[in-house]
N, CA, C and O atoms as a Tinker XYZ file with bonds, in Angstrom:
   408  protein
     1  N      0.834000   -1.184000    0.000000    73     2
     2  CA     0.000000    0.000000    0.000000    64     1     3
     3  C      0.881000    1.251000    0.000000    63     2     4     5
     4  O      1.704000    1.462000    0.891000    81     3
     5  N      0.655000    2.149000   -1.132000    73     3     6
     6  CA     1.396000    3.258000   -1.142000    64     5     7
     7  C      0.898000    4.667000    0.264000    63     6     8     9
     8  O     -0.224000    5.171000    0.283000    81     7
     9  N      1.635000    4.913000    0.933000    73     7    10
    10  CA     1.399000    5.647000    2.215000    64     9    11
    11  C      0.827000    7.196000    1.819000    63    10    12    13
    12  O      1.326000    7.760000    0.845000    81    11
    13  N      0.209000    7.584000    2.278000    73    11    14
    14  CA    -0.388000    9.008000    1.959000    64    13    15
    15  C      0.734000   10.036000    2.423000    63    14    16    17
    16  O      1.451000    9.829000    3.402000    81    15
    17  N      0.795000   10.982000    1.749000    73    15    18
    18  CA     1.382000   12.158000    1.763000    64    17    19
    19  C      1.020000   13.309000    2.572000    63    18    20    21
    20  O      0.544000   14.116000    1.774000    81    19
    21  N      0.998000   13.802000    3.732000    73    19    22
    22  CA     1.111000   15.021000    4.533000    64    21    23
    23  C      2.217000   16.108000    4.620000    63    22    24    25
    24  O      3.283000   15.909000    4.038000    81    23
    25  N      2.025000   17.150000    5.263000    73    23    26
    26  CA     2.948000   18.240000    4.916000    64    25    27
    27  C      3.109000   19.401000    6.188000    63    26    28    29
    28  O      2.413000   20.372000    6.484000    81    27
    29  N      4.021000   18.986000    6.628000    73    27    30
    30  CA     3.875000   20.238000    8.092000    64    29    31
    31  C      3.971000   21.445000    7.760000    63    30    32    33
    32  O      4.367000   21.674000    6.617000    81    31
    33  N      3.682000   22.426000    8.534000    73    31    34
    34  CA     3.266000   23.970000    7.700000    64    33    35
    35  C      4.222000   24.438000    7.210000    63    34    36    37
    36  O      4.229000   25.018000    6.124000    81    35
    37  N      5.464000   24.206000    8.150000    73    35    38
    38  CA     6.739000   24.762000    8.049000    64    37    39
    39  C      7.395000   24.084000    6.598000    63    38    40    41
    40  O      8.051000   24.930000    5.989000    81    39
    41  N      7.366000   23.074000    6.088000    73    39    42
    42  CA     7.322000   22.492000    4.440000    64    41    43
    43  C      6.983000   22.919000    3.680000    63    42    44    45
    44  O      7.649000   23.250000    2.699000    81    43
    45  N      5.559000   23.112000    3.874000    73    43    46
    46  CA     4.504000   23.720000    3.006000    64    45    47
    47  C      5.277000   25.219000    2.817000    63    46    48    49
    48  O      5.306000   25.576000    1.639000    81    47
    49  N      5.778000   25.962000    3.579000    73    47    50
    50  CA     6.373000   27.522000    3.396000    64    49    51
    51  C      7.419000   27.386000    2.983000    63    50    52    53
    52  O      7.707000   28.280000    2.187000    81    51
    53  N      8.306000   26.549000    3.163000    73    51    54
    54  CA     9.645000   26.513000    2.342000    64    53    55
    55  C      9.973000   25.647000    1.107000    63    54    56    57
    56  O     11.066000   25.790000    0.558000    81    55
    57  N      8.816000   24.503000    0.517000    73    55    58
    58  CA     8.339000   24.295000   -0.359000    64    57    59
    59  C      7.478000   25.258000   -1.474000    63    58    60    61
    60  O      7.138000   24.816000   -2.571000    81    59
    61  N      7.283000   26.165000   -1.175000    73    59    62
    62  CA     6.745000   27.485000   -2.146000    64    61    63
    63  C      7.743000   28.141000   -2.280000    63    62    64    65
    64  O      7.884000   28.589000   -3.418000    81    63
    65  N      8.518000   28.389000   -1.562000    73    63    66
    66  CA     9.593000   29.644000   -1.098000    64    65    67
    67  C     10.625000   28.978000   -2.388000    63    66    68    69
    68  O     10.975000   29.448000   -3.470000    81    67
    69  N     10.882000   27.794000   -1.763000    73    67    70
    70  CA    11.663000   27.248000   -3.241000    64    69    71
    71  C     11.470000   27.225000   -4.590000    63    70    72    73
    72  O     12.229000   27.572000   -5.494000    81    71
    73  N     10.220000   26.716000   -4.625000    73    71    74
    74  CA     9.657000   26.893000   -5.752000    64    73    75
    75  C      9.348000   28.204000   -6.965000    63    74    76    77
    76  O      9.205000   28.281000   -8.185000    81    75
    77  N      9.352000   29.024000   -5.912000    73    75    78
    78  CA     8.796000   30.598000   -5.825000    64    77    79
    79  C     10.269000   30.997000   -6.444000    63    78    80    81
    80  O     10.422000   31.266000   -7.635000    81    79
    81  N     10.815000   30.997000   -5.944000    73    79    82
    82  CA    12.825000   31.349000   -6.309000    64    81    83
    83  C     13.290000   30.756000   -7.501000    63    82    84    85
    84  O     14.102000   31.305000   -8.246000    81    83
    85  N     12.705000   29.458000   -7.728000    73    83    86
    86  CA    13.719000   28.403000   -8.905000    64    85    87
    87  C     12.843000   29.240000   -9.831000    63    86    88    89
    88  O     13.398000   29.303000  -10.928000    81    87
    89  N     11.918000   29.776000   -9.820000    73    87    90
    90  CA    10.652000   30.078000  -11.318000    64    89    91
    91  C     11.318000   31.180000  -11.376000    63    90    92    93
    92  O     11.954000   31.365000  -12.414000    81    91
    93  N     11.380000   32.342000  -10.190000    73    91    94
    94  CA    12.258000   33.872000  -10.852000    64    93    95
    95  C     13.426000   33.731000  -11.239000    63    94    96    97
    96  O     13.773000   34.606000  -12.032000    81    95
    97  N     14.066000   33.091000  -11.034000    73    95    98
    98  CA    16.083000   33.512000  -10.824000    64    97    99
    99  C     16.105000   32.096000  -11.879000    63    98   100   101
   100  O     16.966000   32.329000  -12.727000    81    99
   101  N     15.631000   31.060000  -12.070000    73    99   102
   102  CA    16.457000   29.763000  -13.028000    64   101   103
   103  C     15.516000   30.071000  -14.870000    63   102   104   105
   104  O     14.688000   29.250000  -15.264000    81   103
   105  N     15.757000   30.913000  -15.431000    73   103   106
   106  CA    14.448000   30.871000  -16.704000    64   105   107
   107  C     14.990000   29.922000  -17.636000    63   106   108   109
   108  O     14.397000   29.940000  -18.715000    81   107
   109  N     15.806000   29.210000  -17.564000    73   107   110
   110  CA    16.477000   28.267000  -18.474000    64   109   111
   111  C     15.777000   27.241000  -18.697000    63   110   112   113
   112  O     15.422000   26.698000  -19.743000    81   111
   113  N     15.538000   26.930000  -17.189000    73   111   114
   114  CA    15.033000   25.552000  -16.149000    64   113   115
   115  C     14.020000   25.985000  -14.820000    63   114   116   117
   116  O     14.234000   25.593000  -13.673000    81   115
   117  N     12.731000   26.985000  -15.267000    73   115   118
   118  CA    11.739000   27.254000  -14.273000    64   117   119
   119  C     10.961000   26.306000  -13.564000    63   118   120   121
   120  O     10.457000   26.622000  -12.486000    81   119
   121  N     10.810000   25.194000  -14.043000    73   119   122
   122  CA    10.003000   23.971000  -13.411000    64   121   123
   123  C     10.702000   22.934000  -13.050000    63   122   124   125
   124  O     10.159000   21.958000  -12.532000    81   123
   125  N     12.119000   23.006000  -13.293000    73   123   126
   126  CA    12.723000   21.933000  -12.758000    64   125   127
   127  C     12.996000   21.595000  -11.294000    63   126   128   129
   128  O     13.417000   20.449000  -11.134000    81   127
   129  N     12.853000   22.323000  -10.200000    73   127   130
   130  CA    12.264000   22.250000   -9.049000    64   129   131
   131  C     11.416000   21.659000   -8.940000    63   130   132   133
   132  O     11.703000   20.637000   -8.317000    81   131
   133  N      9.999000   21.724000   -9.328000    73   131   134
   134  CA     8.852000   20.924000   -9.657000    64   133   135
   135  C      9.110000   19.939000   -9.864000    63   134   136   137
   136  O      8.596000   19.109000   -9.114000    81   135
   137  N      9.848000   19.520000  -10.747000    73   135   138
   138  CA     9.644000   18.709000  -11.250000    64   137   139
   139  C     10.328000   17.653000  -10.459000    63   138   140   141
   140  O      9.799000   16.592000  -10.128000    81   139
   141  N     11.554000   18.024000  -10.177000    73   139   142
   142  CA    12.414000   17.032000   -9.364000    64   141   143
   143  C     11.725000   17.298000   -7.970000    63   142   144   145
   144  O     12.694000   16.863000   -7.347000    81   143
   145  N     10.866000   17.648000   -6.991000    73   143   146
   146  CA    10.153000   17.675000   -6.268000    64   145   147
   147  C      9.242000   16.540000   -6.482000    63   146   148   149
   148  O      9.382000   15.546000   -5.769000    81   147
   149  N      8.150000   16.582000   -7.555000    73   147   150
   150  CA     7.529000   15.292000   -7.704000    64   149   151
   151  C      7.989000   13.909000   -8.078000    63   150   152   153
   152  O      7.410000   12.834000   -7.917000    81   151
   153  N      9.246000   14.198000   -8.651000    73   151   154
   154  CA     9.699000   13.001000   -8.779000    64   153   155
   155  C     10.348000   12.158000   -7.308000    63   154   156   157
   156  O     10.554000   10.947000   -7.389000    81   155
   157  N     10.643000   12.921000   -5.969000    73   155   158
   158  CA    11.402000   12.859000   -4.939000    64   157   159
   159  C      9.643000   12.181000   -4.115000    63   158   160   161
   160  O      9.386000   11.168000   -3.465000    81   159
   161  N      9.249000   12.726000   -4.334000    73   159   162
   162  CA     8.095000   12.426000   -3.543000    64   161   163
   163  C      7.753000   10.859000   -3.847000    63   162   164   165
   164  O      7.878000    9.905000   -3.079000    81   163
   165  N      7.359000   10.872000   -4.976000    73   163   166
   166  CA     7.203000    9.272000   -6.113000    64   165   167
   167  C      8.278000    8.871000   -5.341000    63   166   168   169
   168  O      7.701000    8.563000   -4.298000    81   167
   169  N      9.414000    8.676000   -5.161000    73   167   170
   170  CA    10.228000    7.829000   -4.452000    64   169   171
   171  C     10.257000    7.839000   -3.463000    63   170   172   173
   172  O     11.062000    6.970000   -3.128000    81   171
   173  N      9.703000    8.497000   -2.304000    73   171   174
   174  CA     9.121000    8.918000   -1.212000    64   173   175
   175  C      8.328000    7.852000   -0.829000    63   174   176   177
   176  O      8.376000    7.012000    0.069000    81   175
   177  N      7.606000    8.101000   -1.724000    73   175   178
   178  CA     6.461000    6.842000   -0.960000    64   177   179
   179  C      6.655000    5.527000   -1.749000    63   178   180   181
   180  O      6.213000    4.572000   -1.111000    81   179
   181  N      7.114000    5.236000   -2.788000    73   179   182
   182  CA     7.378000    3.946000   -3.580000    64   181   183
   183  C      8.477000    2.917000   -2.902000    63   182   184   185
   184  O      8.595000    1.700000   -3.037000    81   183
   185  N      9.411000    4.081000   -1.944000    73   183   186
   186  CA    10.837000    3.358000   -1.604000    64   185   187
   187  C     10.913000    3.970000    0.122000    63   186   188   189
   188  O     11.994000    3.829000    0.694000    81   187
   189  N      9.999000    4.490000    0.726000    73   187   190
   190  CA     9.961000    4.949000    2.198000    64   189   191
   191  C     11.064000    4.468000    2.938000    63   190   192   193
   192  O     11.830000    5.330000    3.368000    81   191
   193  N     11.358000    3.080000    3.223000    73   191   194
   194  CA    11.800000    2.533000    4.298000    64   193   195
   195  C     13.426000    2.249000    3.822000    63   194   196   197
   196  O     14.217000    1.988000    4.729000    81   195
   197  N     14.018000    2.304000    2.169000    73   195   198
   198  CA    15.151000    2.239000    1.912000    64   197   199
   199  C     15.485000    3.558000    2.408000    63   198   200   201
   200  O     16.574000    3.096000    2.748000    81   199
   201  N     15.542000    4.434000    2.666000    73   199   202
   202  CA    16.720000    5.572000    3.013000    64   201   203
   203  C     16.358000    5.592000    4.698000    63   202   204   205
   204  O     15.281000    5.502000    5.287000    81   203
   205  N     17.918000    5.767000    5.243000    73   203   206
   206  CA    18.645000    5.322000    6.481000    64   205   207
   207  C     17.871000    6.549000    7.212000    63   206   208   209
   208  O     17.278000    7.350000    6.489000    81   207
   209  N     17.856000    6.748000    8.807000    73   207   210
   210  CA    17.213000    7.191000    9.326000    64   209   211
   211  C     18.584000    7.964000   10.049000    63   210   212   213
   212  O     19.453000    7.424000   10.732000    81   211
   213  N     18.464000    9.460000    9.643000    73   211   214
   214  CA    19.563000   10.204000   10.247000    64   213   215
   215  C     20.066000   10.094000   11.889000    63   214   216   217
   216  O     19.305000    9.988000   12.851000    81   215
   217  N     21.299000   10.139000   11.922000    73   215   218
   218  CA    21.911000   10.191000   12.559000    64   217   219
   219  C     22.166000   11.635000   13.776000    63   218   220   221
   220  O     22.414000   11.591000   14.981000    81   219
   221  N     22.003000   12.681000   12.965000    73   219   222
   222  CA    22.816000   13.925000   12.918000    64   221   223
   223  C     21.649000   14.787000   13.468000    63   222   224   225
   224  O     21.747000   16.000000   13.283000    81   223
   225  N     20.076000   14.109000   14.409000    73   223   226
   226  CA    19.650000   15.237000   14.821000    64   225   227
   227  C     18.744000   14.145000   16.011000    63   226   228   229
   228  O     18.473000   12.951000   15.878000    81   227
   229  N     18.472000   14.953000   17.006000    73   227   230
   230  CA    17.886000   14.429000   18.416000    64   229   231
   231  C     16.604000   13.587000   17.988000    63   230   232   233
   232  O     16.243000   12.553000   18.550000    81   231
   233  N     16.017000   14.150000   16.981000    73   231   234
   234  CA    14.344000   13.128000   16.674000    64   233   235
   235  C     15.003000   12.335000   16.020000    63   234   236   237
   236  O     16.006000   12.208000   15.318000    81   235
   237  N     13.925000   11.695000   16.567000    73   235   238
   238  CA    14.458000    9.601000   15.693000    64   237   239
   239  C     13.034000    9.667000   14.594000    63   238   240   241
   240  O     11.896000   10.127000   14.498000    81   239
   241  N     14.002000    8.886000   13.929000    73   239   242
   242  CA    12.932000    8.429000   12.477000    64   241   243
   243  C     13.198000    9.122000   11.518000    63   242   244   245
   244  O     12.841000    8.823000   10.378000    81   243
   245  N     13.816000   10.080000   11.784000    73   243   246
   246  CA    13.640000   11.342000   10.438000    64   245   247
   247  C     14.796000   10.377000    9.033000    63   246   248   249
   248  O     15.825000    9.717000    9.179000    81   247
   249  N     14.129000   10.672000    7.999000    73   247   250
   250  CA    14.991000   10.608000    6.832000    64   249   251
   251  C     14.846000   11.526000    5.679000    63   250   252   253
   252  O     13.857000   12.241000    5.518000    81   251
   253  N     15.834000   11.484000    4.908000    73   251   254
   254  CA    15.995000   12.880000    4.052000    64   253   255
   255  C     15.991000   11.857000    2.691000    63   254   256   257
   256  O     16.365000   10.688000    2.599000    81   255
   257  N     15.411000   12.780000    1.668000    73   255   258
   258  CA    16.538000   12.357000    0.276000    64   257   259
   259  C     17.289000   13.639000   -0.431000    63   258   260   261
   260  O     16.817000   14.776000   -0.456000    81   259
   261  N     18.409000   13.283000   -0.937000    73   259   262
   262  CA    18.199000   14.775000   -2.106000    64   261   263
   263  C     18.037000   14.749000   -3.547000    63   262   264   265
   264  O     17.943000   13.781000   -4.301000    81   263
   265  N     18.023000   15.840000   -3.757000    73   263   266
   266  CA    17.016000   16.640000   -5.164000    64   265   267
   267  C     18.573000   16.973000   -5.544000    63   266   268   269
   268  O     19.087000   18.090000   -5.491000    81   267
   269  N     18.946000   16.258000   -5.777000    73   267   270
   270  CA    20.524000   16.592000   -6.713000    64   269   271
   271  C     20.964000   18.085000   -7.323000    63   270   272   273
   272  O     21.961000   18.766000   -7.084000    81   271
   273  N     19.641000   18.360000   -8.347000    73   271   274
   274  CA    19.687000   19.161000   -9.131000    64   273   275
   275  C     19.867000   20.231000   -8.808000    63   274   276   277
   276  O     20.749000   20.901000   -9.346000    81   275
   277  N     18.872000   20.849000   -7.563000    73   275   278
   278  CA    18.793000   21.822000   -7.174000    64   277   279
   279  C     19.239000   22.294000   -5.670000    63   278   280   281
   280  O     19.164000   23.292000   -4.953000    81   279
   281  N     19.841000   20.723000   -5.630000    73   279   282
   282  CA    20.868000   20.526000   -3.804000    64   281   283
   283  C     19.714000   20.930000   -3.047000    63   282   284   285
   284  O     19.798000   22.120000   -2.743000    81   283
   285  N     18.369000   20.210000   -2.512000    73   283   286
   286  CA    17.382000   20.469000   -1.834000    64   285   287
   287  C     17.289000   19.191000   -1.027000    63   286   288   289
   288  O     17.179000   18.168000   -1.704000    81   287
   289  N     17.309000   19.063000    0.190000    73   287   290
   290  CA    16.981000   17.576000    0.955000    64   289   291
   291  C     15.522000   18.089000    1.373000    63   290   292   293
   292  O     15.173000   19.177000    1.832000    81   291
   293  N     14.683000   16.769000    1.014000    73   291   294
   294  CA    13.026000   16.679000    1.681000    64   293   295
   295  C     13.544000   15.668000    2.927000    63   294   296   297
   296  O     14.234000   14.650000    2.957000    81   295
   297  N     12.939000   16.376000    3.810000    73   295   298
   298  CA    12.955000   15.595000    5.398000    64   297   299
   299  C     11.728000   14.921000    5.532000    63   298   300   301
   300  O     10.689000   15.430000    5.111000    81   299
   301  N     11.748000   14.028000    5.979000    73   299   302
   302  CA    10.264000   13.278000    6.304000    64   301   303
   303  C      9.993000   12.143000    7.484000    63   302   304   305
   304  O     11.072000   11.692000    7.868000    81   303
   305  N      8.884000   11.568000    8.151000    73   303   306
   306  CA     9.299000   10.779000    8.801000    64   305   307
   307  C      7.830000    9.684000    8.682000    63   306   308   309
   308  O      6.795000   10.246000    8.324000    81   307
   309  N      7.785000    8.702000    8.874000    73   307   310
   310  CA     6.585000    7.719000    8.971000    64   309   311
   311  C      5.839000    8.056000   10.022000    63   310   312   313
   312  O      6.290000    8.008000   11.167000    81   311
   313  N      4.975000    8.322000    9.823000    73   311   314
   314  CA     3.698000    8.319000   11.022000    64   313   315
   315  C      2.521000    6.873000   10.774000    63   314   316   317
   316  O      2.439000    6.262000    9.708000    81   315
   317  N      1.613000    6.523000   12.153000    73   315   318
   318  CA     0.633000    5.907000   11.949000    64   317   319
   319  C      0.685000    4.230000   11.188000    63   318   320   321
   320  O     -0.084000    3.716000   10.376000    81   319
   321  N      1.828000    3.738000   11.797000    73   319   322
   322  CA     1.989000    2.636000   11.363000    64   321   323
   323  C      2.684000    2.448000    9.750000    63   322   324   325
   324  O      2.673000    1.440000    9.044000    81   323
   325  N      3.220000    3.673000    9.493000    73   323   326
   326  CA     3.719000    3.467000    7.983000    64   325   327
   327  C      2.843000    3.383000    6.767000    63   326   328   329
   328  O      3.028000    2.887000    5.655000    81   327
   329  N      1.478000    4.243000    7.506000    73   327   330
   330  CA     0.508000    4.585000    6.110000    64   329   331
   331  C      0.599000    6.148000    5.934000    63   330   332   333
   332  O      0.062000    6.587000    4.917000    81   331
   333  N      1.006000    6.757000    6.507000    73   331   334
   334  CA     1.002000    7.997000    6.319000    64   333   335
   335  C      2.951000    8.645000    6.341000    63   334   336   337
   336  O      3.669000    8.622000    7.340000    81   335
   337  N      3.325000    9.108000    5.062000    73   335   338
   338  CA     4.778000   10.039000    5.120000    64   337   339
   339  C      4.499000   10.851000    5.570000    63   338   340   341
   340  O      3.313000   10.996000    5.271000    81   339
   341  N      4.943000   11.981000    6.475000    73   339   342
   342  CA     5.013000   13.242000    6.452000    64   341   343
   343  C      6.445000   14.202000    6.158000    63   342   344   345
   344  O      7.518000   13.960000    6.711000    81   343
   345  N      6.285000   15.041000    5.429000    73   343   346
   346  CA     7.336000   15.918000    4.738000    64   345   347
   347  C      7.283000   17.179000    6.159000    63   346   348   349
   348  O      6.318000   17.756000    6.659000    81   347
   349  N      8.387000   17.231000    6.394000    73   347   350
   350  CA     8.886000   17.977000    7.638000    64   349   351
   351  C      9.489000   19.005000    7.073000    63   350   352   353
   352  O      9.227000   20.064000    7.643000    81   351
   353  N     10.487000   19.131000    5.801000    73   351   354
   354  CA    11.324000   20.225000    5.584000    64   353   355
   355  C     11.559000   20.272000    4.497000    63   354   356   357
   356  O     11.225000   19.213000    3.966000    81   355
   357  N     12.044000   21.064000    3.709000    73   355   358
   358  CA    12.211000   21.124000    2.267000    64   357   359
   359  C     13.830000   22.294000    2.689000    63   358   360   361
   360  O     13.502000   23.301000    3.317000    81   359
   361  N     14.902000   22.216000    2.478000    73   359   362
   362  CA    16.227000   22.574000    3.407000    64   361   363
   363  C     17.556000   22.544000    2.448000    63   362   364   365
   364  O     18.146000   21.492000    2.201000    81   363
   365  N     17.997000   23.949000    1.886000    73   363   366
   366  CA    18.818000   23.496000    0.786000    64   365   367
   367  C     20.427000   23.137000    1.514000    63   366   368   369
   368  O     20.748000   23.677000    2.572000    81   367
   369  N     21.020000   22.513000    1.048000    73   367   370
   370  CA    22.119000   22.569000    1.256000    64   369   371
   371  C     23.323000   22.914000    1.345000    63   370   372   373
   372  O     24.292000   22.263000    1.736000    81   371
   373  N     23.216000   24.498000    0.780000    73   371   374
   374  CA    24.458000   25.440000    1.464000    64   373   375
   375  C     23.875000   25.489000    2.328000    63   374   376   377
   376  O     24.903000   25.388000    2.998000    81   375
   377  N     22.488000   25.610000    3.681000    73   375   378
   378  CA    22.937000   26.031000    4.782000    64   377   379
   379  C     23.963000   25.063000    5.952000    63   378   380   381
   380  O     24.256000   25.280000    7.128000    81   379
   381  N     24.334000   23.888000    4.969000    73   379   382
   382  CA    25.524000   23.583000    6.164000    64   381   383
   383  C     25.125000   23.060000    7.042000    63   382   384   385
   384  O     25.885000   22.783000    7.970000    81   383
   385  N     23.358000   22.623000    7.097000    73   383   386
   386  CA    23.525000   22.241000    8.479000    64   385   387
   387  C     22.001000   21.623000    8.480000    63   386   388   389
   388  O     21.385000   21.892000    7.449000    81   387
   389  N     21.294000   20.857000    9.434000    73   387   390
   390  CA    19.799000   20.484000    9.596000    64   389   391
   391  C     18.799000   21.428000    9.804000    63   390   392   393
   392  O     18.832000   22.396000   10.565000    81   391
   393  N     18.093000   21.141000    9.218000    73   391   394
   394  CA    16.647000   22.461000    9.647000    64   393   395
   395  C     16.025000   22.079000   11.077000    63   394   396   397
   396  O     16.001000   20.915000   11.477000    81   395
   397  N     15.535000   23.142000   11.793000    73   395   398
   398  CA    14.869000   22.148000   12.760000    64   397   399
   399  C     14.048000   21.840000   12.681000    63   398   400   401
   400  O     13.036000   22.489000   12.414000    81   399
   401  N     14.181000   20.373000   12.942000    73   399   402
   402  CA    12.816000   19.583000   13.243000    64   401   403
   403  C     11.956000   18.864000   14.290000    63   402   404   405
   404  O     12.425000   18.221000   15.229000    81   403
   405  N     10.348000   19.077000   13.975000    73   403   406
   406  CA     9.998000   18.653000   14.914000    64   405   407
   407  C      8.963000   19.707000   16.092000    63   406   408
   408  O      8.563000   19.234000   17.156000    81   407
């Protein structure tokens, strides 16, 4: 069973914010954010339980993937028995460091 998709608020705002930025400043490649966003998600829930459960922050469970393209890690963690993902962060990677979560 593919797990449903949720979105904490704080995602939801830096998931636009990104989005919002790659469309003004990239005109080469305006949707490619998007795009590699939905494709991260599709593997999100198709492949949940293959990516390792970080190390590098006090909440347990959390796992990331990245968006190569645009150096973006989606944070997420299983809720509810592993029917429900939730997307915690959307967090580029010059800042060097974990978003907080939680």
């Amino acid at each position: 069973m593919t797990p449903e998709l949720r979105y904490a608020k704080r995602a939801v705002r830096q998931i636009a914010a990104a989005a919002s930025w790659w469309t003004e400043n990239r005109p080469l490649a305006p949707m490619m954010f998007e795009r590699e966003l939905a494709h991260a998600l599709r593997t999100i829930q198709e492949s949940s339980t293959v990516f390792a459960e970080l190390k590098t922050t006090k909440a347990k469970g959390i796992r990331r993937v990245l968006m190569a393209r645009s150096r973006y890690h989606l944070y997420w963690h299983m809720i509810e028995d592993g029917t429900v993902v939730e997307i915690l962060a959307c967090w580029h990677t010059s800042r060097g460091r974990n978003p907080p979560l939680r």
